[in-house]
LOVEX-418420 format. One record per atom (N, C-alpha, C): atom name; x, y, z; residue number from 1. Coordinates in steps of 0.02 Angstrom, whole numbers. Layout:
atom,px,py,pz,n
CA,X,Y,Z,NUM
...
This chain:
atom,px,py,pz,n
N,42,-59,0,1
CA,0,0,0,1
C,44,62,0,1
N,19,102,-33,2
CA,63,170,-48,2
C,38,221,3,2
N,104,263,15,3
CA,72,335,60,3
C,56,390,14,3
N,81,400,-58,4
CA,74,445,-82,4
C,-5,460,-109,4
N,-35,497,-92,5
CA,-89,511,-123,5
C,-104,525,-204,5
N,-155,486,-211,6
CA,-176,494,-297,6
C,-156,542,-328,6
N,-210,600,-304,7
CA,-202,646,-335,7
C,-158,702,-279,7
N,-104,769,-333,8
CA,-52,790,-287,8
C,-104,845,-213,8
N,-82,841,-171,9
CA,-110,862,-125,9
C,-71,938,-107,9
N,-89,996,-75,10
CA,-46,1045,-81,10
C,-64,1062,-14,10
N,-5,1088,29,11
CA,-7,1094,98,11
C,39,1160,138,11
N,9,1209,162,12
CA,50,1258,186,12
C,67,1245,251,12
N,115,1240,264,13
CA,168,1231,325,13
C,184,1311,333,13
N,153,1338,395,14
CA,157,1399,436,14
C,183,1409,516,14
N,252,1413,524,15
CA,295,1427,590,15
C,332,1441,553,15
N,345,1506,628,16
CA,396,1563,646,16
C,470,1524,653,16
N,465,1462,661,17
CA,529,1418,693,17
C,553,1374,609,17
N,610,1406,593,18
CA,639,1389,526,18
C,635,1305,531,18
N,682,1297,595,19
CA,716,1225,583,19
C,649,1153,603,19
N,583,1190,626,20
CA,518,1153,620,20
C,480,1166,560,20
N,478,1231,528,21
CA,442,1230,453,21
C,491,1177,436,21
N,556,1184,416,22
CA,589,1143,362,22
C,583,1056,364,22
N,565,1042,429,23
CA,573,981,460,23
C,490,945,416,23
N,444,994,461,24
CA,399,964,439,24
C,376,966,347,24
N,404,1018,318,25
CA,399,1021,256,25
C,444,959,209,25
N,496,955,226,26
CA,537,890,225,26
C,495,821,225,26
N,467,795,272,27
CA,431,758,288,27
C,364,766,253,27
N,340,831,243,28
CA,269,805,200,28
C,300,797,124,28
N,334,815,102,29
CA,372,815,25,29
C,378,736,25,29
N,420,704,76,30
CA,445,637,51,30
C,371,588,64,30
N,314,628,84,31
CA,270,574,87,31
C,222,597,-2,31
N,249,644,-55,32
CA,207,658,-96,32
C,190,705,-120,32
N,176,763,-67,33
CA,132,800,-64,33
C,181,860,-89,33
N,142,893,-140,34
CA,174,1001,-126,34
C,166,1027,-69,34
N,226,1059,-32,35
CA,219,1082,-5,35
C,250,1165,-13,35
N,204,1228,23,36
CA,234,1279,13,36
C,266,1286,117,36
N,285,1345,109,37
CA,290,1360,194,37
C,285,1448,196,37
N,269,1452,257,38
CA,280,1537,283,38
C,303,1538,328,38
N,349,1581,333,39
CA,364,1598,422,39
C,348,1654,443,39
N,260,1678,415,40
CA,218,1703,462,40
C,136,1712,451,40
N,78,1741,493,41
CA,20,1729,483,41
C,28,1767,422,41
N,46,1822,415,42
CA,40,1870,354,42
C,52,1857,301,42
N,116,1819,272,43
CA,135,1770,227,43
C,108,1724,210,43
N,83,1701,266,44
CA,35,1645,239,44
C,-43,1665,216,44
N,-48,1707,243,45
CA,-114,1730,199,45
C,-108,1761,144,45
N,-52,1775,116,46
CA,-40,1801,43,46
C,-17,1749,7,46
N,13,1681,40,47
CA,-25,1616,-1,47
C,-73,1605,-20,47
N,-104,1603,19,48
CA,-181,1573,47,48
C,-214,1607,-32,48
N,-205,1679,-24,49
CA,-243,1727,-81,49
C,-232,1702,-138,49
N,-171,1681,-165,50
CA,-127,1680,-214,50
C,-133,1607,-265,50
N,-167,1572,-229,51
CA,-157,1479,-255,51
C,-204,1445,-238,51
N,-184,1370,-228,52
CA,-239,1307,-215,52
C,-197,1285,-153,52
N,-244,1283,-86,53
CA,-190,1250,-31,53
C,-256,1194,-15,53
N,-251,1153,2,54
CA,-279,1088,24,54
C,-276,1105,114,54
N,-226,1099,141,55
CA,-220,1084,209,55
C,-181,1145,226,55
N,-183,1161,278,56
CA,-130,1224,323,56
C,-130,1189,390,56
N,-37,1189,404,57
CA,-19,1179,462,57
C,19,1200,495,57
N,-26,1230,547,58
CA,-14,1310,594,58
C,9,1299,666,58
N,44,1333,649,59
CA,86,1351,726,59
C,46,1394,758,59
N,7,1374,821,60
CA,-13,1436,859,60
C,21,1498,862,60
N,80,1484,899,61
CA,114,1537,949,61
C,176,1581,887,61
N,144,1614,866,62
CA,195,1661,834,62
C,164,1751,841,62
N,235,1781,821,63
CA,237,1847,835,63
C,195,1883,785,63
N,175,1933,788,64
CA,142,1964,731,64
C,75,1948,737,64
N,47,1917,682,65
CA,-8,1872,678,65
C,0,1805,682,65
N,-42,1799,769,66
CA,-29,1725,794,66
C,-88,1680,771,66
N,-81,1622,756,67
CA,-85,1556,733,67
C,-175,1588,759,67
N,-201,1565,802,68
CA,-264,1580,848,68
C,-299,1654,807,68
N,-265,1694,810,69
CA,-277,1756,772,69
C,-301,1749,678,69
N,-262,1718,657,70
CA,-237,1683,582,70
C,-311,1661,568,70
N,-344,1616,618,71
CA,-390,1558,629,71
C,-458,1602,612,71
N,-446,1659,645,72
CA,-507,1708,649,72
C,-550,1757,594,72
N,-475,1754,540,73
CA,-453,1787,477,73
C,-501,1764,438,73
C-alpha cells in the first residue's frame, strides 16, 4: 500500500521556527505531497490569496499574527 496520495495534495506549513517549518515540510514532501511554507500569519495569507492550498499547518504561537488570530481571519 502506498502513502502517496492519488491525486497531488498541496499543503502550507506555517511557523515562525525555521528549523520546524523545514522539518515538517521535509517530511510532507517525502510522503508526496506540494508543499509551500511561511514563516508568518501574514505570509501565509498572501498564499492562501494567491493559489490552491488543500491543508494548512499552523503554529499557534507566533509573533505578529498568531496562529489563533490567523484562525479568525
Amino acid at each position: 500500500m502506498s502513502t502517496r496520495p492519488a491525486m497531488t495534495t498541496s499543503v502550507l506549513v506555517v511557523d515562525d521556527d525555521e528549523s520546524a517549518r523545514n522539518f515538517c515540510s521535509d517530511v510532507l514532501r517525502d510522503m508526496g505531497l506540494e508543499v509551500q511554507s511561511a514563516a508568518s500569519g501574514r505570509e501565509a495569507l498572501n498564499i492562501l490569496e494567491n493559489g490552491r492550498t488543500d491543508i494548512v499547518l499552523l503554529d499557534l504561537v507566533m509573533p505578529g499574527l498568531s496562529g489563533l488570530e490567523f484562525l479568525k481571519i
